[in-house]
N, C-alpha and C positions, 0 to 999 in steps of 0.2 A: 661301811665300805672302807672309811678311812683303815680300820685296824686291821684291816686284811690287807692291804694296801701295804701299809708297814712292816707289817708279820715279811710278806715276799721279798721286801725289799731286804731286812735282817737273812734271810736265809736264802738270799741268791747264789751264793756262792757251793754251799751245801747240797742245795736242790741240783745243782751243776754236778756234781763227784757225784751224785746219788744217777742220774744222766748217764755220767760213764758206765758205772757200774753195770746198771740195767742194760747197755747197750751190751757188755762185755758179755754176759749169763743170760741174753734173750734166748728163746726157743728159738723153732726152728721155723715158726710160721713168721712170714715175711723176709726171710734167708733161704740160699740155694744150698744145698749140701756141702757139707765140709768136703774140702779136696785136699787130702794129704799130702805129702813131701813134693811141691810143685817148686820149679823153678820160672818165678816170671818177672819181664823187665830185671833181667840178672840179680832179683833177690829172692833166696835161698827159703822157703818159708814150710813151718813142719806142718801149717796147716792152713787154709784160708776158705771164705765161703764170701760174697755179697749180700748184700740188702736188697732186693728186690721192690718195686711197685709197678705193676699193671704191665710185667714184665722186661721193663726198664731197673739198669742197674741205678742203687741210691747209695751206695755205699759199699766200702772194702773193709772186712776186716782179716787180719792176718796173724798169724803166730809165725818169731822169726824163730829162725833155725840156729844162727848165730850171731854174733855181734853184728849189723852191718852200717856200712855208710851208704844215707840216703839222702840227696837235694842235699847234699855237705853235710847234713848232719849224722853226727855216732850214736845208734840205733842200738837199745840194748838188746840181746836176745829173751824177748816179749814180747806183748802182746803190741798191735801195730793196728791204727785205723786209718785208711787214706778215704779223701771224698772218692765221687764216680769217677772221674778224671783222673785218678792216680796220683792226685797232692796229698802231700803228707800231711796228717790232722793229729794225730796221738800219740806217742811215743815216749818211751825211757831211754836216756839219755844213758850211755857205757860211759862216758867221758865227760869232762865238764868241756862246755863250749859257750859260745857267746852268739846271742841272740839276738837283734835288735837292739846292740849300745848293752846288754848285760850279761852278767857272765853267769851263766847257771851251772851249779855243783852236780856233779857226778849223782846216779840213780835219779834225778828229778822228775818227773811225769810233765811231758811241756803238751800244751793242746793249744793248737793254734784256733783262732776266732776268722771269721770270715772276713774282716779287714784287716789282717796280718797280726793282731795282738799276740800276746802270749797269758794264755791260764797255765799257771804251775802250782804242782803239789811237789812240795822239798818233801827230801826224803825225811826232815827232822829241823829242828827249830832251827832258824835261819836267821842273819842280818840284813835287812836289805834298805838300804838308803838312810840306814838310823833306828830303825826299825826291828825289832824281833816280831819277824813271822810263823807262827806253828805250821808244820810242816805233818806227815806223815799219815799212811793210811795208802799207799797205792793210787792207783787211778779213781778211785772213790773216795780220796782222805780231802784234809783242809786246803782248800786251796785260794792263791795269790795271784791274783791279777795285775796284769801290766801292760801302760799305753804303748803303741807304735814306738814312742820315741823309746823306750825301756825302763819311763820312769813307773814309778809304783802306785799302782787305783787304787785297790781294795785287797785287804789286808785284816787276817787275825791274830790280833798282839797275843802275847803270853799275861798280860794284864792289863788292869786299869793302867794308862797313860795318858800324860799332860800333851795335847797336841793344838799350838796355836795358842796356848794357857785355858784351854776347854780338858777337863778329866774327862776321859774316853770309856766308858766302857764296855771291856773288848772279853768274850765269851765265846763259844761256839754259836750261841742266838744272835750276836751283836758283834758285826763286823765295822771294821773304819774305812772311810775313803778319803781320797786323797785329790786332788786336784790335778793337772801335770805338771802346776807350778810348784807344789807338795805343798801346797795349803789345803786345812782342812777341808772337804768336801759335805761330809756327811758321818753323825757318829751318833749313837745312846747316851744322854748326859749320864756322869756316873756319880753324878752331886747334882745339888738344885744350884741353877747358877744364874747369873743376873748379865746378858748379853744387848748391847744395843738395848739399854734402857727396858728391859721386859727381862720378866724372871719367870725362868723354865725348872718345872720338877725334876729330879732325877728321874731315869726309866723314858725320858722324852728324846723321841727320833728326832736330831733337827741336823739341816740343810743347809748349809754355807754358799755363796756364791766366791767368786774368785780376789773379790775384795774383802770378803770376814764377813760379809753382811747376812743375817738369815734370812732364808727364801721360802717361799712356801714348798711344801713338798711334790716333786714332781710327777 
């Protein structure tokens, strides 16, 4: 149980882009018909259809027609998911703008979380807080997470790195976390190392509380 346990927790992020994707390319069952070139709540869209359950709306999805501004934010002309209630959840960015304290680069993929977070997928390897983030792949590609406040969760380096003086290592299976104090959180030892008097193999998930200490895993 434990290893399954693990395995999800390395590929949460992954399983999330793989989410949109499937959302983007679903059939047809559990969606209403495409309706082409609609204008609604004054945005221009070349095509839209809902998510349907038990004949309640569960979801918008939309292709826009051209660049638009939406809730302030610069909307690229793409693809668009808002909840039932017509909030904005998915979007590519035309412009760079700043999101909760951060400033996201032009083409980014932002998907808001139900407590206002931000999941971004950069267009292409990124700096963020110190950090190189891989980036790229669309609404399905790698993506980075960040708290309310804008600091940075979880994150795929472009390599092994020294975080906290813990070697990281950072893969497409093996993501890091961060704290929102940006202490370590959670990472795959990528050396056997000796922490808090106990010595961990390389390839070991381990679990930081917000003082360095290790935790057991949650």
């Amino acid at each position: 149980m434990k290893s399954i346990r693990l395995k999800a927790t390395q590929l949460a992020q992954i399983c999330l882009g793989t989410f949109i994707l499937v959302t983007l390319c679903s059939c047809n069952r559990g969606y209403s018909a495409w309706e082409k070139n609609k204008l609604i709540n004054g945005i221009e869209f070349e095509k839209i259809r809902y998510g349907l359950k038990d004949n309640d709306t569960t979801a918008i999805i939309g292709y826009l027609k051209a660049n638009t501004i939406i809730e302030q934010y610069p909307c690229a002309a793409d693809w668009v998911h808002f909840t039932k209630d017509w909030k904005l959840k998915l979007f590519r960015l035309c412009n760079k703008t700043t999101i909760n304290n951060f400033e996201y680069c032009k083409n980014s993929w932002i998907r808001f979380t139900q407590e206002g977070s931000v999941i971004c997928v950069f267009p292409e390897k990124t700096l963020v807080q110190g950090f190189k983030c891989i980036g790229g792949g669309g609404p399905s590609g790698i993506s980075t997470s960040f708290y309310k406040s804008g600091r940075l969760n979880y994150f795929y380096s472009d390599g092994d790195i020294l975080v906290d003086n813990i070697l990281c290592k950072s893969d497409l299976f093996n993501n890091i976390g961060l704290h929102e104090n940006g202490k370590l959180k959670e990472c795959t030892l990528a050396q056997d190392k000796r922490i808090n008097s106990i010595n961990y193999k390389k390839g070991t998930r381990i679990f930081f509380d917000e003082a360095g200490m290790v935790k057991n895993m949650p």
